[in-house]
C-alpha positions as a LaTeX table, in Angstrom:
\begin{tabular}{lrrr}
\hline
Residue & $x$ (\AA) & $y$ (\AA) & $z$ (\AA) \\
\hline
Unk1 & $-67.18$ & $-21.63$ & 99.28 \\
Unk2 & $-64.45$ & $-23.46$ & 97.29 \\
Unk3 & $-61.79$ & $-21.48$ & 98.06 \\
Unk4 & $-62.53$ & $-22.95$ & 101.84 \\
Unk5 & $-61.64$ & $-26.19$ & 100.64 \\
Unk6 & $-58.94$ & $-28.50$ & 100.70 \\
Unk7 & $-57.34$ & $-28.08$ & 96.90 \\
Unk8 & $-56.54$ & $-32.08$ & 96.80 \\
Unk9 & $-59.55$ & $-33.50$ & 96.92 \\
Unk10 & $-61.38$ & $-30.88$ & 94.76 \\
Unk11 & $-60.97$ & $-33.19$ & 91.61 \\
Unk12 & $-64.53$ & $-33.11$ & 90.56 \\
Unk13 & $-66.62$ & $-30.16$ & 87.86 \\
Unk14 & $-68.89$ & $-27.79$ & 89.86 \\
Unk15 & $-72.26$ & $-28.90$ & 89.25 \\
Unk16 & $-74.98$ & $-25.80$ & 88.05 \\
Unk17 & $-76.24$ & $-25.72$ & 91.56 \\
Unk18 & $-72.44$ & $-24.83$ & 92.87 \\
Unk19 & $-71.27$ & $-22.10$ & 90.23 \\
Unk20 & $-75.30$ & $-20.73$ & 90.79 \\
Unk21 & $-73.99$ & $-20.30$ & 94.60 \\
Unk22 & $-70.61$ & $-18.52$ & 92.86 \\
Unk23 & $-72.73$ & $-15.92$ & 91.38 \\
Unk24 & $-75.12$ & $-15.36$ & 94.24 \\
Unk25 & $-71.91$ & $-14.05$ & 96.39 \\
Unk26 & $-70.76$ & $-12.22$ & 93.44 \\
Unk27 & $-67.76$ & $-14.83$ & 92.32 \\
Unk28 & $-68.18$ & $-14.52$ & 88.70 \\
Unk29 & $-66.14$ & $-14.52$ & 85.39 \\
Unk30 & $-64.11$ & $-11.24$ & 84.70 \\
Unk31 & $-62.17$ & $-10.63$ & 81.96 \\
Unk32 & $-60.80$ & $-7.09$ & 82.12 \\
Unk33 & $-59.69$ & $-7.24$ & 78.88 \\
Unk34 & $-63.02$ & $-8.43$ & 77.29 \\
Unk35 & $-64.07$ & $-5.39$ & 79.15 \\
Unk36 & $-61.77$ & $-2.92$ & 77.30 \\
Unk37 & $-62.27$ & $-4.74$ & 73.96 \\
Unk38 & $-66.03$ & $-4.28$ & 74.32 \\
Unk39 & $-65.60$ & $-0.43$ & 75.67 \\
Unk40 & $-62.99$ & 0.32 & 72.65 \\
Unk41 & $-65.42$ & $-1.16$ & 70.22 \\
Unk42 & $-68.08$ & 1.46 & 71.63 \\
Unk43 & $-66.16$ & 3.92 & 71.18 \\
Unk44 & $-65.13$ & 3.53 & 67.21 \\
Unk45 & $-68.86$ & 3.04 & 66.87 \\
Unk46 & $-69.59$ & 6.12 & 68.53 \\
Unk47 & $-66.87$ & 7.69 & 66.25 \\
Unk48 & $-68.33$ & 6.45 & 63.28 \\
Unk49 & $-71.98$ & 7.30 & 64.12 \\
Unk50 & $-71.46$ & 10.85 & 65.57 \\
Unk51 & $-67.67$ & 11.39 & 65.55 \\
Unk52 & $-68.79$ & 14.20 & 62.25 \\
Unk53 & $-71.82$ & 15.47 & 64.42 \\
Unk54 & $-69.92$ & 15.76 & 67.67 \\
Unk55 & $-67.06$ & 17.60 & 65.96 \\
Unk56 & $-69.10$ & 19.97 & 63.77 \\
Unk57 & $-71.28$ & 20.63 & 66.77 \\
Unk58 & $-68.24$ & 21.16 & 69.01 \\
Unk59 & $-66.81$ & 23.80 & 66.28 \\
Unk60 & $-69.60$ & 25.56 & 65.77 \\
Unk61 & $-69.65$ & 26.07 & 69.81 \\
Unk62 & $-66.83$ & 27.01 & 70.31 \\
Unk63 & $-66.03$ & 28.65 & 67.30 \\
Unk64 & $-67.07$ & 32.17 & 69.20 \\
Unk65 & $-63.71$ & 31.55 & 71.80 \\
Unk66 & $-61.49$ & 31.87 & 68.52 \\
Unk67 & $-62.82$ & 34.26 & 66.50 \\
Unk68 & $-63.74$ & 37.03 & 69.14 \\
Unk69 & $-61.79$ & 36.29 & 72.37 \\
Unk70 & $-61.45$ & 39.85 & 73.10 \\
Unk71 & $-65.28$ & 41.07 & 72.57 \\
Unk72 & $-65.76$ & 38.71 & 75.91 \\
Unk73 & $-66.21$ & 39.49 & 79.02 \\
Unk74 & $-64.96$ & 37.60 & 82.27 \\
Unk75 & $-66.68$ & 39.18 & 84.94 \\
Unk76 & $-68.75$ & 37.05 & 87.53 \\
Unk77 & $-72.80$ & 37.79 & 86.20 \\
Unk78 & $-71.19$ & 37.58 & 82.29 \\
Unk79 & $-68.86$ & 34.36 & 82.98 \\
Unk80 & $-72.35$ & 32.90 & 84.58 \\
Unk81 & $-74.60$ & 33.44 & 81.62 \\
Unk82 & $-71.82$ & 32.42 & 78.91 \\
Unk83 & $-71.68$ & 29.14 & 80.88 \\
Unk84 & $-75.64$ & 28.60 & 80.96 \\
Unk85 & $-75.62$ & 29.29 & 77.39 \\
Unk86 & $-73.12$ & 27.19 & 76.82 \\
Unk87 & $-73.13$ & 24.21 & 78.68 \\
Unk88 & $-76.04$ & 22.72 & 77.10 \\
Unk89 & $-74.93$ & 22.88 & 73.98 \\
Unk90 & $-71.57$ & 21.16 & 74.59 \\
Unk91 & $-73.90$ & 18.36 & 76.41 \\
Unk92 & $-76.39$ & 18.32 & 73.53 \\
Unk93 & $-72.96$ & 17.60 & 71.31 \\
Unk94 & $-70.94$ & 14.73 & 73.12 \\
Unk95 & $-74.73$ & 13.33 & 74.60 \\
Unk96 & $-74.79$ & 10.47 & 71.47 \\
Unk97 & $-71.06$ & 9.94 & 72.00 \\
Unk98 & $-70.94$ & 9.43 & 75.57 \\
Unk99 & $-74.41$ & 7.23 & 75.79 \\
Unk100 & $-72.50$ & 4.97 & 73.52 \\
Unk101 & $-69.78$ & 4.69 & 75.32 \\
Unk102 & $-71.90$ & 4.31 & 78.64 \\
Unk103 & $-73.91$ & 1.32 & 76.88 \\
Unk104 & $-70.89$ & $-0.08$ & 75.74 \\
Unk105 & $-68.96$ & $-0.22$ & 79.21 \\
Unk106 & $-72.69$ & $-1.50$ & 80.41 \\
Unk107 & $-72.16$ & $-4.73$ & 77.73 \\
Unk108 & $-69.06$ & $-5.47$ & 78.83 \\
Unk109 & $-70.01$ & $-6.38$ & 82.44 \\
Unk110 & $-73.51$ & $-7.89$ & 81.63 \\
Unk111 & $-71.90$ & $-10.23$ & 78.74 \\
Unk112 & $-69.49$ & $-12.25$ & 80.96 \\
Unk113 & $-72.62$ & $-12.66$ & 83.74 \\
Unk114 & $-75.73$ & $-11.62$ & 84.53 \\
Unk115 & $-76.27$ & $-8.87$ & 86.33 \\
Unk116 & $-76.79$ & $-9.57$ & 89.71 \\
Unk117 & $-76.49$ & $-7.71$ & 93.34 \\
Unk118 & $-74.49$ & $-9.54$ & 96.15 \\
Unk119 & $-73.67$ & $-8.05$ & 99.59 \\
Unk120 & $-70.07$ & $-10.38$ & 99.77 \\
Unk121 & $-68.42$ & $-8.27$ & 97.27 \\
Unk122 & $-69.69$ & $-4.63$ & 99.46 \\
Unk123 & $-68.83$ & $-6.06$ & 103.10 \\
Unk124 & $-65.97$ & $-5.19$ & 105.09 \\
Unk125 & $-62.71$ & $-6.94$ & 104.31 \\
Unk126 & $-59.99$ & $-6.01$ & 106.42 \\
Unk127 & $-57.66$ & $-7.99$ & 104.56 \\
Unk128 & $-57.49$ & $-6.41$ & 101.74 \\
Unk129 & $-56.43$ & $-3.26$ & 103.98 \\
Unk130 & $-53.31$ & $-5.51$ & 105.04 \\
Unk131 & $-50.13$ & $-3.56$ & 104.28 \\
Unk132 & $-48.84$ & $-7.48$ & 104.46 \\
Unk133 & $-51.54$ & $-8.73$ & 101.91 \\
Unk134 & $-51.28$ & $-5.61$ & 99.90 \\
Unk135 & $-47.50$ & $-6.57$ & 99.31 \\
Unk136 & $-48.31$ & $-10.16$ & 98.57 \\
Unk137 & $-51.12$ & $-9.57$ & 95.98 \\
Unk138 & $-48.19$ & $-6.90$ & 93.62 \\
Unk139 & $-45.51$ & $-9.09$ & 94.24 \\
Unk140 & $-46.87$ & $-12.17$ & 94.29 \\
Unk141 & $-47.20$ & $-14.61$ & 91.31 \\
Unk142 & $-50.44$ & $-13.24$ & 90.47 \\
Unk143 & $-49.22$ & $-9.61$ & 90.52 \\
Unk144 & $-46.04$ & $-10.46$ & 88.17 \\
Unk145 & $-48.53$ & $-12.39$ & 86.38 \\
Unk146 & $-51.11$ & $-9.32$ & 85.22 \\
Unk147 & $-47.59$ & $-7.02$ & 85.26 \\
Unk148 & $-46.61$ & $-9.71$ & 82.23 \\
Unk149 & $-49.82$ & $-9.39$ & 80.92 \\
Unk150 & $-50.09$ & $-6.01$ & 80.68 \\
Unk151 & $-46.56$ & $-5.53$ & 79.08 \\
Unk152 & $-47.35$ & $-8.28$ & 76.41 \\
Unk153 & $-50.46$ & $-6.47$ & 75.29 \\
Unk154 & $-48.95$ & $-3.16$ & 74.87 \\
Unk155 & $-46.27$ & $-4.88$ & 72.74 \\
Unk156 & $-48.71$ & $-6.41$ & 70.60 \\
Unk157 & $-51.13$ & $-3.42$ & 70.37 \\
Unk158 & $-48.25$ & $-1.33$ & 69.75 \\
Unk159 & $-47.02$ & $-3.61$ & 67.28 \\
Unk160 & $-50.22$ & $-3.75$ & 65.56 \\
Unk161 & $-50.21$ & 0.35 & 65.99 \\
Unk162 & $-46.68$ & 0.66 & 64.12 \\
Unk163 & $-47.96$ & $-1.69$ & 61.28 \\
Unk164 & $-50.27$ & 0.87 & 60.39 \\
Unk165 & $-48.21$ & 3.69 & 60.33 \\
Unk166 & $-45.43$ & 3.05 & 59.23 \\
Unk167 & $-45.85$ & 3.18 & 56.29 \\
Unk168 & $-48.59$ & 6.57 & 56.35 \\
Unk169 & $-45.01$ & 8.18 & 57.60 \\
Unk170 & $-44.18$ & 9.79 & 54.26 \\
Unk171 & $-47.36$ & 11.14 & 53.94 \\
Unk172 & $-47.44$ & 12.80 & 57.27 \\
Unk173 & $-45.86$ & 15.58 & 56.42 \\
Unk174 & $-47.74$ & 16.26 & 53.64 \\
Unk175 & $-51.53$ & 16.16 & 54.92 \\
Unk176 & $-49.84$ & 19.25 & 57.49 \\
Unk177 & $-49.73$ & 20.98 & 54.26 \\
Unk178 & $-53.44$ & 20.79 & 53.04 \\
Unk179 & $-56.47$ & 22.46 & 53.40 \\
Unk180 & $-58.34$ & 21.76 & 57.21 \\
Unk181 & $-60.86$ & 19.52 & 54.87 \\
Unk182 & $-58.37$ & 17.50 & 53.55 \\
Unk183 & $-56.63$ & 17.05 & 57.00 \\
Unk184 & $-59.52$ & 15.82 & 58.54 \\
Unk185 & $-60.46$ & 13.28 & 55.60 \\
Unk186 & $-56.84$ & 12.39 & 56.09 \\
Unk187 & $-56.45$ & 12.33 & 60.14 \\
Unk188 & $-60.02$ & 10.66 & 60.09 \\
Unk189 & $-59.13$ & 7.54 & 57.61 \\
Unk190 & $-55.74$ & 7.05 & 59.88 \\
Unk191 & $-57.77$ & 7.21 & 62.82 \\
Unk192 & $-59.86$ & 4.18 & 62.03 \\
Unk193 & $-56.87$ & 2.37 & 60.50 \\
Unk194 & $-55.37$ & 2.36 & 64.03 \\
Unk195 & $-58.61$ & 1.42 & 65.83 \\
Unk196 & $-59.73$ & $-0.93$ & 63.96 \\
Unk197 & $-55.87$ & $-2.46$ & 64.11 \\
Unk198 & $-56.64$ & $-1.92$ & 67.68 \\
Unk199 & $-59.79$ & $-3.55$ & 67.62 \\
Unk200 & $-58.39$ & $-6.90$ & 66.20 \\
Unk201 & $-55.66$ & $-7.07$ & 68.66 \\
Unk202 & $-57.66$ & $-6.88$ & 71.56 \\
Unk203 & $-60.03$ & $-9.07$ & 70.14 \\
Unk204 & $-57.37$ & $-11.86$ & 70.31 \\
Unk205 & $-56.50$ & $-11.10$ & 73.74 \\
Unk206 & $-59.70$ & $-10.23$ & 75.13 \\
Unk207 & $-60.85$ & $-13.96$ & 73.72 \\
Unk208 & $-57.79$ & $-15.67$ & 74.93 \\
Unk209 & $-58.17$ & $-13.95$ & 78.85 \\
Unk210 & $-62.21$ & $-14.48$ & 79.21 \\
Unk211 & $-61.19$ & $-18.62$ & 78.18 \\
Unk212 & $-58.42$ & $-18.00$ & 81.13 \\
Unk213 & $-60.56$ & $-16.63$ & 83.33 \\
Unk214 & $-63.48$ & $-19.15$ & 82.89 \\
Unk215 & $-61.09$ & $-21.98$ & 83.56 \\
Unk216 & $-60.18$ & $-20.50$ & 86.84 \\
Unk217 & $-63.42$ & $-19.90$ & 87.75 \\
Unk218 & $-64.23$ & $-23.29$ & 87.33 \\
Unk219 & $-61.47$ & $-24.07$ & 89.24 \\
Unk220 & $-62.16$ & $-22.33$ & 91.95 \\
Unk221 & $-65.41$ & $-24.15$ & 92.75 \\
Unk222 & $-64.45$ & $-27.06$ & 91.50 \\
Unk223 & $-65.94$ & $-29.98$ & 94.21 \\
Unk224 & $-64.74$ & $-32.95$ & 96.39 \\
Unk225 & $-66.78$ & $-36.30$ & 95.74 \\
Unk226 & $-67.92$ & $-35.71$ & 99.53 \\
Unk227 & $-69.96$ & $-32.58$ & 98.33 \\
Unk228 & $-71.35$ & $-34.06$ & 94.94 \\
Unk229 & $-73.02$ & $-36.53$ & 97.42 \\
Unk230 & $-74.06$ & $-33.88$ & 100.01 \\
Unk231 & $-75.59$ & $-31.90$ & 97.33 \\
Unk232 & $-77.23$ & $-34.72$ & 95.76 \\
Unk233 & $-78.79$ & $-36.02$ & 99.20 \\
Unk234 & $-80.03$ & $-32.06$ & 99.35 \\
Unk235 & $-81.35$ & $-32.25$ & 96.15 \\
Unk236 & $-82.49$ & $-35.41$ & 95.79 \\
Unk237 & $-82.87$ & $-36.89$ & 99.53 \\
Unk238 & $-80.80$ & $-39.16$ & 100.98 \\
Unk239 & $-80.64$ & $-42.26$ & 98.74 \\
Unk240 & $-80.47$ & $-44.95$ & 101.97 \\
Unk241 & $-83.82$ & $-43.42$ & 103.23 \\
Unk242 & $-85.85$ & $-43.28$ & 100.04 \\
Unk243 & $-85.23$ & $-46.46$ & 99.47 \\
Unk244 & $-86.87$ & $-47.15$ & 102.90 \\
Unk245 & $-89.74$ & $-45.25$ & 101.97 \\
Unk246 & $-90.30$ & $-46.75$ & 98.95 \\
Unk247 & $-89.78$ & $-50.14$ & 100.42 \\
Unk248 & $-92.23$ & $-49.22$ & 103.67 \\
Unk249 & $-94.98$ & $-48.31$ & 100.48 \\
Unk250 & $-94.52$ & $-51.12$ & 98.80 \\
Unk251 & $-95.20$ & $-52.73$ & 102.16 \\
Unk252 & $-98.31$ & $-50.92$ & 102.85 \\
Unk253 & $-99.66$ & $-51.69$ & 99.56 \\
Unk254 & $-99.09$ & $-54.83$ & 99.78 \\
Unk255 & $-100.32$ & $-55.05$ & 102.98 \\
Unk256 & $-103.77$ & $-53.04$ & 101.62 \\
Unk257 & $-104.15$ & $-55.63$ & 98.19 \\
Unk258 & $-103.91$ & $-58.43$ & 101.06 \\
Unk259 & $-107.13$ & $-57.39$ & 103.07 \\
Unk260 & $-109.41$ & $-58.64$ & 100.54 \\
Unk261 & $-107.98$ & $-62.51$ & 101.31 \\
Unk262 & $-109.35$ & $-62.13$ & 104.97 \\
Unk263 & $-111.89$ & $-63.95$ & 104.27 \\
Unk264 & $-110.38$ & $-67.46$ & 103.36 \\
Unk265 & $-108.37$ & $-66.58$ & 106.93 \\
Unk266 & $-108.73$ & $-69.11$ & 109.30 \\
Unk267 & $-108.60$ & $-66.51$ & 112.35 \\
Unk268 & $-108.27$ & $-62.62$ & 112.75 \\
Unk269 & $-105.73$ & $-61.97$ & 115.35 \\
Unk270 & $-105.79$ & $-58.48$ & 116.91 \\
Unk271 & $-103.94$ & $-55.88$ & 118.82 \\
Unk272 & $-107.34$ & $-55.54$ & 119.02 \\
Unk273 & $-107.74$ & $-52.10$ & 117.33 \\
Unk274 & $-104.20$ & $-50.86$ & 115.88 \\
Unk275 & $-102.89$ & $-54.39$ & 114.57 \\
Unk276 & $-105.05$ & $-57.24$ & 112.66 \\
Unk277 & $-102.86$ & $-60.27$ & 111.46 \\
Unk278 & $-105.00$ & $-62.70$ & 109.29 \\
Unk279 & $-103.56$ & $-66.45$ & 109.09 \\
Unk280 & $-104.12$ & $-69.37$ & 107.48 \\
Unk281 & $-102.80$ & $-72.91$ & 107.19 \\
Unk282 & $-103.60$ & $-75.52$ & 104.34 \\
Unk283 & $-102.86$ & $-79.04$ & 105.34 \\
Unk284 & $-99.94$ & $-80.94$ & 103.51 \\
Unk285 & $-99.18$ & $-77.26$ & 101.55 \\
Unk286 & $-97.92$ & $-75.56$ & 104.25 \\
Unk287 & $-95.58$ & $-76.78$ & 107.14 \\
Unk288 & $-96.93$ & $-73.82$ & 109.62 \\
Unk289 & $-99.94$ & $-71.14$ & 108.94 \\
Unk290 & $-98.71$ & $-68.19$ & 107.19 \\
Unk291 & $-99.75$ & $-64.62$ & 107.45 \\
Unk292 & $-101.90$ & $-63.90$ & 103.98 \\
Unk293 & $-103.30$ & $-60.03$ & 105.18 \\
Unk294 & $-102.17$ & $-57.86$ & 107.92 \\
Unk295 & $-102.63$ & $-54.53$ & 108.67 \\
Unk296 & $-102.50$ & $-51.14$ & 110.61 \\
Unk297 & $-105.13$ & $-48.26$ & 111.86 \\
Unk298 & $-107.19$ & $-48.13$ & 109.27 \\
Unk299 & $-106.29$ & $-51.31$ & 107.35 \\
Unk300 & $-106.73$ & $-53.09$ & 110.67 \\
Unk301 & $-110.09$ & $-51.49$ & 110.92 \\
Unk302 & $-111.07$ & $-53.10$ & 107.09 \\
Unk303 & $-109.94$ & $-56.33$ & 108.22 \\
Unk304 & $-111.77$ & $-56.94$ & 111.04 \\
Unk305 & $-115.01$ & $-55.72$ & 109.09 \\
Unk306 & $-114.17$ & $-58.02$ & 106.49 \\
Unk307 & $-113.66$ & $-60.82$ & 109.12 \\
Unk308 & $-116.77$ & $-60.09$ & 110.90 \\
Unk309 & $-118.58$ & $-60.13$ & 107.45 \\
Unk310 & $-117.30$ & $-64.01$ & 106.33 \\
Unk311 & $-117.24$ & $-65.29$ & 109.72 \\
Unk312 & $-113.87$ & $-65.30$ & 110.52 \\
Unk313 & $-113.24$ & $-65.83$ & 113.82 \\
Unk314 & $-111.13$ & $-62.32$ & 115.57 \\
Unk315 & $-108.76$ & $-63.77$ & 118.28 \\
Unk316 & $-107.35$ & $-60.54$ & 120.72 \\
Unk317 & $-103.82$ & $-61.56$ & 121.55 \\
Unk318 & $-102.00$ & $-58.00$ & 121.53 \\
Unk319 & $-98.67$ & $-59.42$ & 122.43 \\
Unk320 & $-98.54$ & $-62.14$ & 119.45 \\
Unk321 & $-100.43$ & $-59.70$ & 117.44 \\
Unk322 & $-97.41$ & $-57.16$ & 117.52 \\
Unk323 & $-94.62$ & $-59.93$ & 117.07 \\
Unk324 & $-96.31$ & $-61.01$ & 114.01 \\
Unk325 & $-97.16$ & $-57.53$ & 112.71 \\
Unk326 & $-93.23$ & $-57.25$ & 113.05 \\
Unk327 & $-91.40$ & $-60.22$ & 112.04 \\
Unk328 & $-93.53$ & $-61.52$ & 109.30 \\
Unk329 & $-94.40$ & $-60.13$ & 105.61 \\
Unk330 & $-97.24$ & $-61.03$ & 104.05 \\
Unk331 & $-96.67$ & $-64.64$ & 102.29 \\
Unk332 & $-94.29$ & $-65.69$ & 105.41 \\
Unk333 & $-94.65$ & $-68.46$ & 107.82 \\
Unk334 & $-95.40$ & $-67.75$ & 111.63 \\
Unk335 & $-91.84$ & $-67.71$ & 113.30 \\
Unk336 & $-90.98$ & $-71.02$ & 114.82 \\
Unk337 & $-90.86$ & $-69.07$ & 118.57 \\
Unk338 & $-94.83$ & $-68.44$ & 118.01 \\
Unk339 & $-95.78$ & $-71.66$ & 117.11 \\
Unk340 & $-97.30$ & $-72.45$ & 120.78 \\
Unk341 & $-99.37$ & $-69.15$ & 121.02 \\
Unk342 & $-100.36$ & $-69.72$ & 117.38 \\
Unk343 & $-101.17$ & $-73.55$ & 118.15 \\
Unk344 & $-103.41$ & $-72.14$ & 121.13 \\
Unk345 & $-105.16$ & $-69.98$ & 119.15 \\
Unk346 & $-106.10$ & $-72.55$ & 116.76 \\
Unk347 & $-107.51$ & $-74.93$ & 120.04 \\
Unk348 & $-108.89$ & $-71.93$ & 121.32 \\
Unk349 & $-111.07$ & $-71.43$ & 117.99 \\
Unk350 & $-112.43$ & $-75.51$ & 118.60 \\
Unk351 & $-111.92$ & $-78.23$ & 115.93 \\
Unk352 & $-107.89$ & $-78.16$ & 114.64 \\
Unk353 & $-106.25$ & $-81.11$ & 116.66 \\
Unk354 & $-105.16$ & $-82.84$ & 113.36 \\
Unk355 & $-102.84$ & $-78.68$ & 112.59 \\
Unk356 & $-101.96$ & $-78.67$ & 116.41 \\
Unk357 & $-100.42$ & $-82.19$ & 115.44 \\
Unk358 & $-99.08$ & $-80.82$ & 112.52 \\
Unk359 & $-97.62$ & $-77.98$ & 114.23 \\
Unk360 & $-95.80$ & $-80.69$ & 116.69 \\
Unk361 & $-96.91$ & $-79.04$ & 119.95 \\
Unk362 & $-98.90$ & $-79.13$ & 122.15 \\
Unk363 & $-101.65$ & $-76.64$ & 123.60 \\
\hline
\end{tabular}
């Protein structure tokens, strides 16, 4: 992964296929703090959707502990059937509280990434076992770091705490001296003052860490040029050898447009079943016959049909059939070292002294 790399020539943005790898072996974004923002919200939902049910259903409970303590008895068969009375009914109480918070905790991973299983983050790593690394990581600049971090936001939270307070502190006193109803109007409205104080805090920070930790992430797998092209050549193919592919198509259908022309060919020359090389020379236009259809397997198969079907006179020469399947394109000239074996084809196909002339050699 990135982390493997050298850090100096990592000066290029992951691409999607690179931070998809990231995920698959479970090196994600993590904001702890979004986390705690998210889990802290839960729970002043939870307080304002069931914090009257969970407490009226927790007095009513355990109402029986306080008002006849000494009617109970503590013996082993008694203790058991208090308990199987009981425990349900404390469960049936905190159940809505506690699935909120559960969801809530459950949002706070699944928002910063989806959810995902890798086996990296569950195998074996001895060193984080290290006494040595164990050392490094608290006192290192990452450890002071989070120590910093964590100092900072108990300052502001606190601060943010105190503000809200502060200035309830002359009233404090008072709400001790009012009816349990009143208290817990009281106590209740303080109780959301400070969370949702709380709440706006974290928000802040929680914001602030999840844009750190993104950047590092990106960081981390950021790429050297050398892997943007690697990547691309996996993704895309090598660039060098599609454009011989598309270059060796545009060959063959050039080559397979050309094999209707075989019949204005002066002479079919052949390898004689895997080659056919058609040629044709045009006195006073040309200064040597060109090749104007050749072709391979099957192609070579059409042309030689096609010659047989004009009258086109097939020549086996496999040597000078493969060093002009080779060396010339369609359009191109016979190569000035074939001219003899091309002039003797001509004289061996009767009646072209004036092109052996032209040609300048002889026979």
């Amino acid at each position: 992964m990135a982390e493997d790399q050298d850090k100096s020539q990592q000066t290029e943005e992951p691409t999607a296929k690179r931070l998809e790898q990231a995920r698959e072996h479970g090196d994600v974004v993590k904001s702890a703090e979004l986390s705690t923002f998210i889990l802290l919200g839960g729970g002043t939902l939870a307080i304002a959707m069931f914090g009257k049910y969970t407490a009226v259903s927790l007095a009513r409970t355990l109402s029986l502990f306080l008002q006849q303590p000494d009617t109970m008895s503590v013996d082993g068969a008694s203790l058991t059937a208090m308990m199987r009375l009981l425990l349900p009914k404390l469960a049936l109480a905190v159940a809505p509280f506690f699935a909120v918070m559960i969801a809530a905790g459950l949002a706070g991973h699944m928002l910063q990434s989806r959810p995902g299983f890798s086996l990296d983050k569950i195998a074996p790593d001895f060193s984080k076992v290290s006494p040595l690394a164990g050392l490094k990581r608290l006192f290192g600049a990452e450890g002071w770091m989070n120590l910093l971090k964590g100092l900072a936001k108990m300052a502001v939270v606190g601060v943010a705490i105190w503000t809200q307070l502060w200035p309830e502190r002359h009233n404090l006193e008072a709400i001790l001296n009012q009816s349990t109803v009143a208290v817990l109007g009281d106590m209740s409205r303080l109780l959301y003052k400070v969370l949702i104080a709380s709440l706006a805090t974290l928000g802040l920070i929680a914001g602030l860490d999840y844009f750190w930790q993104r950047m590092r992430w990106l960081s981390r797998n950021r790429m050297s040029k050398q892997e943007i092209k690697e990547e691309y050549k996996q993704n895309e193919g090598d660039p060098q050898i599609k454009a011989k592919i598309r270059e060796l198509q545009r060959e063959r259908l050039k080559q397979m447009q050309s094999t209707g022309k075989v019949g204005d060919a002066d002479v079919l020359i052949t390898n004689p079943t895997h080659l056919a090389v058609a040629l044709k020379y045009v006195r006073g236009a040309m200064e040597a016959p060109e090749v104007i259809a050749k072709g391979s397997d099957a192609a070579a198969a059409d042309m030689r049909w096609r010659a047989a079907r004009h009258g086109v006179p097939i020549v086996e020469r496999p040597p000078l059939a493969r060093r002009l399947y080779r060396s010339t394109r369609v359009g191109q000239a016979v190569p000035h070292e074939t001219f003899v074996e091309v002039a003797r084809v001509y004289a061996a196909i009767g009646g072209f002294k004036q092109r052996l002339a032209q040609l300048e050699v002889r026979p």
